[in-house]
N, C-alpha and C positions, 0 to 999 in steps of 0.2 A: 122286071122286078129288080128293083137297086137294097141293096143291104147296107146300115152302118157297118164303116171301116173302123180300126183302131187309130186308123188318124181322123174321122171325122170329127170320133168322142174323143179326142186328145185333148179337148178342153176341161174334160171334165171327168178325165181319169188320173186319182191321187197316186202321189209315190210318195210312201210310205217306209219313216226310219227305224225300225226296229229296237228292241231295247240291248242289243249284242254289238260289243265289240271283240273283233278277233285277235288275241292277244300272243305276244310271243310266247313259244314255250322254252322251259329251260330243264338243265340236268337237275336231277338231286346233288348236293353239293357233300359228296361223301365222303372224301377227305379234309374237309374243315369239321366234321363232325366225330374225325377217327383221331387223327394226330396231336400232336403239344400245341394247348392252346396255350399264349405268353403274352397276349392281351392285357390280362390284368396286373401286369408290370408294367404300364406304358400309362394306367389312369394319370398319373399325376407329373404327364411330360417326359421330355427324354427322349431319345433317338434308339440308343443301341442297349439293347437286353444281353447282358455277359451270363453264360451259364459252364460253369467251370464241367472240366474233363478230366475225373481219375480215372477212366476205365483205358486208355490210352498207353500209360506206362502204371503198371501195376506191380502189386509185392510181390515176392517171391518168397517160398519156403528153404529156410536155413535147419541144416541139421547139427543140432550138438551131439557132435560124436562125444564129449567127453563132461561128464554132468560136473556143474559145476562152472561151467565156460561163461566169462561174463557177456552177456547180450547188446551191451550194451557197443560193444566194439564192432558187431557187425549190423547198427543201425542202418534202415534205409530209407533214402529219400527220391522218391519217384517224382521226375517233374510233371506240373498237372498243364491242362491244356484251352487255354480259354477261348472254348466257342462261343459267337455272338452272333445276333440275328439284330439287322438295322433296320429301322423301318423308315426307307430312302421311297419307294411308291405312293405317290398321289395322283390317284385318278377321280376322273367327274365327267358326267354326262349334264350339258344344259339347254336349253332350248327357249324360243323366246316368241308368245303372242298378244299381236299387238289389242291393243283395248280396243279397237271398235270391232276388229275377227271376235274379240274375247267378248263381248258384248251381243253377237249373233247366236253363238257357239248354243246348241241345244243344251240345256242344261244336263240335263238326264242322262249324260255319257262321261260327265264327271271326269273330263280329260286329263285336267294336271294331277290328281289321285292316280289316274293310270298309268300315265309317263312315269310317276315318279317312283313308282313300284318297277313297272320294267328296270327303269334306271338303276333303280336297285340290284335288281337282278345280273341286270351288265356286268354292274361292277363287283359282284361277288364270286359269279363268271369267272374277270379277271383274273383273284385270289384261288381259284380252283384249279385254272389252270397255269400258275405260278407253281400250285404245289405238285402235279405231275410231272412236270417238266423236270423237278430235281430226281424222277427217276435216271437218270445222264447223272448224278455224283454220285450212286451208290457204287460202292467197292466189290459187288459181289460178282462174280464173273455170270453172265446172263444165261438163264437157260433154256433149250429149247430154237427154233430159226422159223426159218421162211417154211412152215408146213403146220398141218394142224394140230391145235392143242388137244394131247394124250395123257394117258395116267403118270407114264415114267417121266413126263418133264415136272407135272404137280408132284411125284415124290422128291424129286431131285430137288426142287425150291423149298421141299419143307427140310430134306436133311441139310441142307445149305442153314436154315435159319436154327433147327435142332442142334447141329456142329458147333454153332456161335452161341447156344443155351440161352436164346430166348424163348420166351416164355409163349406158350401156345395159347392159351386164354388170351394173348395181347397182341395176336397177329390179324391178319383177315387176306383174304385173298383183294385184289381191284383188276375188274377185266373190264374190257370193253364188250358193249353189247352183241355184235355182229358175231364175238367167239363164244360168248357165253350161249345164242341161241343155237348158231349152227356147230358147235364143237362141243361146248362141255356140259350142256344137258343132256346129252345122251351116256355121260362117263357112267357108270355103275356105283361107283363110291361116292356120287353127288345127294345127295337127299334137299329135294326140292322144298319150299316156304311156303309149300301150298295153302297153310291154316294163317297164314295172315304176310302178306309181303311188305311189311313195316315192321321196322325192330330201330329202336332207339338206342345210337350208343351213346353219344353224350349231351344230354339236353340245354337247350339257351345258349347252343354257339351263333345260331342263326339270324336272334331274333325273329319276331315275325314273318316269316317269309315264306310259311307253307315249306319249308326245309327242313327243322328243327331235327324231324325224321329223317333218319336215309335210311334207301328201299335196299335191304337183305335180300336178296335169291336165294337162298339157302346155305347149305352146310357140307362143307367138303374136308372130308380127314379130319372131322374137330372142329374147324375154323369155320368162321363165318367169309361167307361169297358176296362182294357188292358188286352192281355195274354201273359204268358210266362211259357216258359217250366224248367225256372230256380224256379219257387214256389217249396218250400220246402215238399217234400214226407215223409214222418216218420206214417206209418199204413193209417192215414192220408192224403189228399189233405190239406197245411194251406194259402188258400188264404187269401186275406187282401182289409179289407176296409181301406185307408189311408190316413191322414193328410200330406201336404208336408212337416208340420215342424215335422214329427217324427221321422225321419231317418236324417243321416247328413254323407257326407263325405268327404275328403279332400284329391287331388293328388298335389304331390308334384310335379312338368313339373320343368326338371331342365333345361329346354332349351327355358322355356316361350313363346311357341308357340302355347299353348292350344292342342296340342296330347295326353295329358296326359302321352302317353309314350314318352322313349327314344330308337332311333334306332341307333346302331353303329355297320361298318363295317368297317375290317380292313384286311390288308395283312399283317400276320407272319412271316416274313421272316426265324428264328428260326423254326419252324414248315413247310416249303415250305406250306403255306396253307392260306386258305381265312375263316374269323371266322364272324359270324354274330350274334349280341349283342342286344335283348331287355328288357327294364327292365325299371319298374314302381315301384313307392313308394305312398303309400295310407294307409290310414285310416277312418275307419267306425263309428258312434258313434249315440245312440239313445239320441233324444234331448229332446222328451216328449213323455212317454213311456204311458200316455195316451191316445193319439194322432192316436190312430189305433186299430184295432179291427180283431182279427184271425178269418175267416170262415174256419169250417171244412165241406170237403167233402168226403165220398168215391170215391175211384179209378175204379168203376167195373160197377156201374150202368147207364145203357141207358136208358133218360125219355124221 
């Protein structure tokens, strides 16, 4: 007694394409959502965004001991400080199919829609991690090392930003995920986001990009808790306790649509070929290097 094989019927067994493409995933972009957005200085051209600094050298109180004293003799004039933020960064993601592949191509998977959203993605990516990296110019001496994150190093980073009388409504915690599951869910002064893990701080930095939101974990000493897997790794975990005025960045939308990027597609006629173009122009700049506080954590420990 002989059986059909699967390679007899190989003639006449379909393979079949599904309507799923598996797409890259990305972080929530939760410091372009927290910090100085300086954007909308740059609609109308321009390179460098000047944002002066009185908080640097400041007044001082004079006492008249003798009423009557004219004030005018102990006038003062503090110099101010002009920080800028350049937007010198142009990045672009392109790629290129030729017309007779682009002519085969299933319709139904809507490729260069696809690419050009990841694309997007990349390059916002980029800009995310441009702005953790200025954790390296804060001024605050870091706190916390190589071991797990505990309550006395979270108090310490808040009297660090308390001492400097910033304001508590305008800070947030930013951890990386790996500390926030294995270390600081367990603290006792965490209250978790359970009733909804989306909270909007500040809407239409994103554009469309399924980011507009960044995901809240909850609330710690007052403050709002975010995670992102873009916090900067170096031996170290360097999350951040953050002021929003201490980071600043500035995209240049040359199409003033609020995308931040630019999308272009085009047929080559020269090349028989289909080219698809994304590309953003940004820059990052610390505006008060006070203004935030490095928590270190190890990578390794489960508390």
């Amino acid at each position: 007694m002989a059986a059909f094989t699967n390679a007899n019927l190989t003639a006449s067994i379909p393979e079949i394409w599904g309507d799923i493409i598996l797409e890259a995933k990305f972080p929530q972009f939760v410091l372009q959502n927290f910090v100085t957005d300086l954007s909308p200085y740059m609609t109308e051209g321009g390179r460098i965004v000047h944002v002066p600094n009185i908080f640097t050298n400041i007044f001082t109180a004079t006492t008249q001991s003798v009423q009557g004293t004219d004030v005018v003799a102990s006038t003062q004039n503090p110099a101010q400080v002009d920080v800028t933020l350049s937007v010198d960064t142009h990045v672009y993601v392109s790629w290129l199919i030729g017309d007779a592949d682009m002519a085969q191509l299933a319709t139904k998977y809507e490729l260069n829609k696809k690419y050009a959203l990841e694309a997007k993605r990349v390059l916002l990516q980029t800009l995310e991690d441009g702005l953790f990296a200025l954790q390296s110019s804060l001024t605050a001496t870091p706190v916390g090392g190589a071991s797990p994150c505990d309550d006395l190093r979270i108090r310490q980073a808040i009297a660090v930003m308390d001492t400097a009388n910033f304001e508590a409504e305008m800070t947030a915690f930013f951890f990386h995920p790996v500390v926030y599951w294995n270390q600081l869910s367990g603290l006792a002064k965490f209250s978790p986001n359970y009733s909804s893990n989306f909270d909007v701080i500040k809407s239409g930095t994103l554009g469309s990009t399924g980011n507009s939101a960044t995901k809240m974990m909850g609330v710690l000493y007052g403050r709002p808790l975010y995670t992102s897997s873009r916090v900067v790794l170096a031996t170290t975990y360097k999350n951040m306790l953050l002021h929003e005025s201490a980071f600043a960045f500035a995209v240049q939308d040359p199409e003033s649509n609020n995308s931040k990027v630019r999308i272009q597609m085009w047929n080559e006629k020269r090349l028989l070929s289909n080219i698809g173009a994304v590309d953003m122009r940004y820059g990052v700049a610390v505006l008060r290097a006070d203004a935030g506080v490095v928590i270190l954590t190890d990578t390794t420990t489960v508390a």
